[in-house]
C-alpha positions in Angstrom: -11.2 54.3 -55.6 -10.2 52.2 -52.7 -12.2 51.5 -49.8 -12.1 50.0 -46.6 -14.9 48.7 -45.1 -15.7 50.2 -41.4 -18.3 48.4 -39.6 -21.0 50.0 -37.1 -20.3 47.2 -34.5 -18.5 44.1 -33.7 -21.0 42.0 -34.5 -21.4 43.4 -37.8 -17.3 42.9 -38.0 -17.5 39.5 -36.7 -20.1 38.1 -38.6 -17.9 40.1 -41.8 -15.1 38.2 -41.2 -16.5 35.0 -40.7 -18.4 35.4 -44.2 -14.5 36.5 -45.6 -12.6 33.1 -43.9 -16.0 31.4 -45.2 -15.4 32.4 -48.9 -12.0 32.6 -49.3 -11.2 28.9 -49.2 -13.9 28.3 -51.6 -11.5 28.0 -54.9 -14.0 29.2 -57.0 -14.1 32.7 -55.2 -12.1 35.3 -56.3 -12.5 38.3 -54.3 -14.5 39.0 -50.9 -16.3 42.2 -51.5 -18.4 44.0 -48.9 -21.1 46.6 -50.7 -23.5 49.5 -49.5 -23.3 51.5 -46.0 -20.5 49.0 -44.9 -18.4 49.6 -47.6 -18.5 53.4 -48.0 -18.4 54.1 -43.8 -22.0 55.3 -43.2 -23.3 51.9 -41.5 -25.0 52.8 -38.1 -26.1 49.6 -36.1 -29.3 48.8 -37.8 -27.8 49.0 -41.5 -27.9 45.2 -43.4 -24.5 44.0 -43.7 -24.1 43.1 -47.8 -21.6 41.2 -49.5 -20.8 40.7 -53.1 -19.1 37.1 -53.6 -17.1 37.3 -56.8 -16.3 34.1 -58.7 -13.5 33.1 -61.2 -14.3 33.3 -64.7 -16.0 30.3 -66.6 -17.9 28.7 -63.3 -21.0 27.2 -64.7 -24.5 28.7 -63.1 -25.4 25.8 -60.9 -22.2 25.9 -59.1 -23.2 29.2 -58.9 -26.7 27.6 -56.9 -24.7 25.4 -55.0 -22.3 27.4 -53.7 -25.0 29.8 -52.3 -26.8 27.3 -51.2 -23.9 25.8 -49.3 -23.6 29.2 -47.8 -26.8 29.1 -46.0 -26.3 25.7 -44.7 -23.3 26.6 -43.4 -24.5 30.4 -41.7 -27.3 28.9 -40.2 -25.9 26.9 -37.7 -22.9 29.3 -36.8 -23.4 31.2 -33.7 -21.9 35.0 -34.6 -24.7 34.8 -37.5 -27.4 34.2 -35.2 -26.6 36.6 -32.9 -26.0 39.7 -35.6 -29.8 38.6 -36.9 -30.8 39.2 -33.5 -28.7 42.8 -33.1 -32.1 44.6 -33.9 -35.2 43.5 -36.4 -33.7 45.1 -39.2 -30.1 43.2 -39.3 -30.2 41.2 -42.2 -27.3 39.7 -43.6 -27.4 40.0 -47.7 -24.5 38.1 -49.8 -24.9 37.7 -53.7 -22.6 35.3 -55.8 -21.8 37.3 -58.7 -19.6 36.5 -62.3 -18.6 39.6 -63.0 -20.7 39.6 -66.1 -22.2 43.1 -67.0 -24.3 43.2 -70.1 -25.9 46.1 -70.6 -29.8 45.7 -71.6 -32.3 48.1 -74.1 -33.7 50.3 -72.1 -37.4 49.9 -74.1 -39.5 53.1 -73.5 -42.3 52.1 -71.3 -40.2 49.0 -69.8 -38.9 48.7 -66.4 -35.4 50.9 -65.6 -32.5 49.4 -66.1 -29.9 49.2 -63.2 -26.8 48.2 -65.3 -24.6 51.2 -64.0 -25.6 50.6 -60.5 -24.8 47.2 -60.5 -21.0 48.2 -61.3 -20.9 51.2 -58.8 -21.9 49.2 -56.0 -19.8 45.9 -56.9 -16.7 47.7 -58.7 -16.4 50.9 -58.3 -17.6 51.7 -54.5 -17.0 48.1 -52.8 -14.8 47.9 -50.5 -12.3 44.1 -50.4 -12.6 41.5 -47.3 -9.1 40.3 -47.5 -7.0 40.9 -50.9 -7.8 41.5 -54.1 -8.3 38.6 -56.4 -7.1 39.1 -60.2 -10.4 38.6 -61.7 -11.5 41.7 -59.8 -8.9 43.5 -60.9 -9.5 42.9 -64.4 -13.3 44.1 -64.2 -11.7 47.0 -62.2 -9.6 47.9 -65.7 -12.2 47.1 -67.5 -15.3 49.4 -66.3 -13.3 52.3 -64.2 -13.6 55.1 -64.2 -16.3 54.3 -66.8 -17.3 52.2 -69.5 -16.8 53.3 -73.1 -18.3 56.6 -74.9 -19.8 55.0 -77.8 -22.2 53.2 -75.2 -22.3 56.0 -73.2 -24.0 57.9 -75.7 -26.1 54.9 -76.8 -27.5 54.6 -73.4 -27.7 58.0 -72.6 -30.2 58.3 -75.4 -32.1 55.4 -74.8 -32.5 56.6 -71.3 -33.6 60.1 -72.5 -36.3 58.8 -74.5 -37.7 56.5 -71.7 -37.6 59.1 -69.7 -39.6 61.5 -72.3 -41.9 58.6 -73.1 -43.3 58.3 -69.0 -43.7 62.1 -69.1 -45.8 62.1 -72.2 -47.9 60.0 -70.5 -48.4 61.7 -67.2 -51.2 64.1 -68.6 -52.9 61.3 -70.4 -53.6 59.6 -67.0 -54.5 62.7 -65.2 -57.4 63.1 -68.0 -58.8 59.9 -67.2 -58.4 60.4 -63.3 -55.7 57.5 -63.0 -53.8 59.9 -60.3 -52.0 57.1 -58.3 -50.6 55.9 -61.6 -49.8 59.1 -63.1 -47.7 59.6 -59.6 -46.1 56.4 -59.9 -44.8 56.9 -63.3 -43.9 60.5 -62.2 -41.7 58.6 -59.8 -39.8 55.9 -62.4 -39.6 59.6 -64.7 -37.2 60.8 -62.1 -35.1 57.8 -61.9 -34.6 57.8 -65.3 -33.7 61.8 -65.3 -30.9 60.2 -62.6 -30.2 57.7 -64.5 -29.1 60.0 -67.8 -28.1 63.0 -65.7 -24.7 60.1 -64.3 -24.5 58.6 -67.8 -24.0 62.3 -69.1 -21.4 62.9 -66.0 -19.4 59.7 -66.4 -20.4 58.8 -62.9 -21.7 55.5 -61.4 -24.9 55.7 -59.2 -25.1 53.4 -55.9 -29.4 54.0 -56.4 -32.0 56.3 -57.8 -33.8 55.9 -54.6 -31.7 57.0 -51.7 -28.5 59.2 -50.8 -29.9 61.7 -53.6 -28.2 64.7 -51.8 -25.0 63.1 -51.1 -24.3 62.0 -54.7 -25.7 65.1 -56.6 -24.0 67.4 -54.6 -20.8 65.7 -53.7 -20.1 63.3 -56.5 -21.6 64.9 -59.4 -21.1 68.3 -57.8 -24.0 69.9 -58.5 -25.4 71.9 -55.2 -27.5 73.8 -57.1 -29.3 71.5 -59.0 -30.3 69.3 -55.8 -32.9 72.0 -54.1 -34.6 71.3 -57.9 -35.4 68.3 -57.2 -37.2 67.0 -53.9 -39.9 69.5 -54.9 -40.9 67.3 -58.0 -42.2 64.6 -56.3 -43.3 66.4 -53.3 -47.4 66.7 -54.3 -50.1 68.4 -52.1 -53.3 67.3 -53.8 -52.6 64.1 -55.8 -56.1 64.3 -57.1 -55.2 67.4 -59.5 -53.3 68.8 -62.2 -50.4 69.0 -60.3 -48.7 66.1 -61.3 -48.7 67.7 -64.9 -46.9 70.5 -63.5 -44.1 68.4 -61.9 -43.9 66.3 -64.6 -43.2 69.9 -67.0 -40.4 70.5 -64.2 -38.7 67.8 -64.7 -38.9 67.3 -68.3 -36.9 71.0 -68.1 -34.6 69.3 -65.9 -34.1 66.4 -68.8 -33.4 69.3 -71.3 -30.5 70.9 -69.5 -28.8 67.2 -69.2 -29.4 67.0 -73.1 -28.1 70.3 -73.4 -25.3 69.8 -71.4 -23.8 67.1 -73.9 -24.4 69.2 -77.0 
């Protein structure tokens, strides 16, 4: 997939380019790579303007600090910046020096979700290159696209299941003791984790768990049936009830169809 980034307004392209001339004669950068809203064409003028700065292999962690640090001396004083901050109270400009390094952790039941696949779908499969494409980036594109190897697929898919199962179990245990806030708040990380396995079980990068639900069940995974299945599970009228239970039995059904689906 490539991309081209398209930009809301011209200070969101000028302040873009700027940050590409910045970068590019750094020779520790390897490739300029705009991420989010920017990247896939559905900025409007109030959408953050992200970058991911990829480095060349091997460039030890505190040149890592430095040159980020560097970075925000430099964009502090320069005029374009200033003015996109001020373009409305939500402008923020958000750049992360990156390695390229994806290590994919144990997703522990009971743990905090794991966001390796995301990482990648923002920064290699749906970024979109300021300038050209460096070779470094082209070697992490061969390396995780279209996606990452089916042995850890299925290792991860698993492990994701399980978490997954593991929150639900719990749901009615904190109902029982009145905990309803918290049994709603793990109802919530539950349903991440059903997106998390039902892309791992479609081959198909996420960009979050938490936003553009419709647009990537229904057009990337092309599932328009399944979406109208979902916003009802975390839509609750009486949070003080049982019927947090009864979402969390919804979506464990859900779970079951992705298992099902890989039998």
């Amino acid at each position: 997939m490539t991309l081209v980034p398209k930009f809301p307004t011209k200070l969101h392209q000028d302040t873009a380019e700027l940050t590409r001339d910045y970068f590019l004669k750094n020779s520790n950068v390897d490739t300029v790579l705009v991420v989010n809203s920017c990247a896939r064409g559905q900025a409007v003028p109030e959408s953050d303007l992200d970058f991911a700065i990829l480095v060349k292999p091997g460039i030890p962690v505190n040149e890592l600090k430095n040159i980020h640090t560097d970075w925000l001396t430099y964009s502090a004083n320069q005029r374009t910046v200033l003015n996109y901050k001020q373009l409305t109270r939500f402008a923020h400009l958000h750049l992360d020096i990156i390695d390229g390094n994806y290590v994919p952790a144990i997703i522990e039941a009971g743990e905090p979700i794991d966001y390796f696949e995301i990482e990648i779908g923002n920064q290699i499969c749906y970024s979109a290159v300021m300038g050209t494409s460096g070779s470094y980036f082209k070697e992490l594109q061969k390396k995780w696209l279209p996606y990452y190897n089916n042995d850890l697929r299925l290792k991860r898919l698993a492990m994701t299941r399980n978490a997954c199962n593991y929150d639900l179990d719990h749901i009615p245990f904190f109902i029982k003791r009145g905990l309803y806030f918290q049994a709603f708040d793990i109802l919530c990380k539950a349903f991440q984790e059903y997106l998390q396995a039902l892309f791992i079980a479609n081959k198909t990068y996420p960009i979050a768990y938490n936003k553009w639900i419709r647009e990537q069940v229904v057009k990337w995974l092309n599932k328009p049936t399944l979406y109208p299945k979902l916003s009802p599970i975390l839509s609750v009228c009486n949070i003080e009830s049982k019927e947090v239970n009864e979402k969390a039995k919804m979506l464990r059904e859900l779970l079951i169809n992705v298992t099902n689906e890989q039998a």
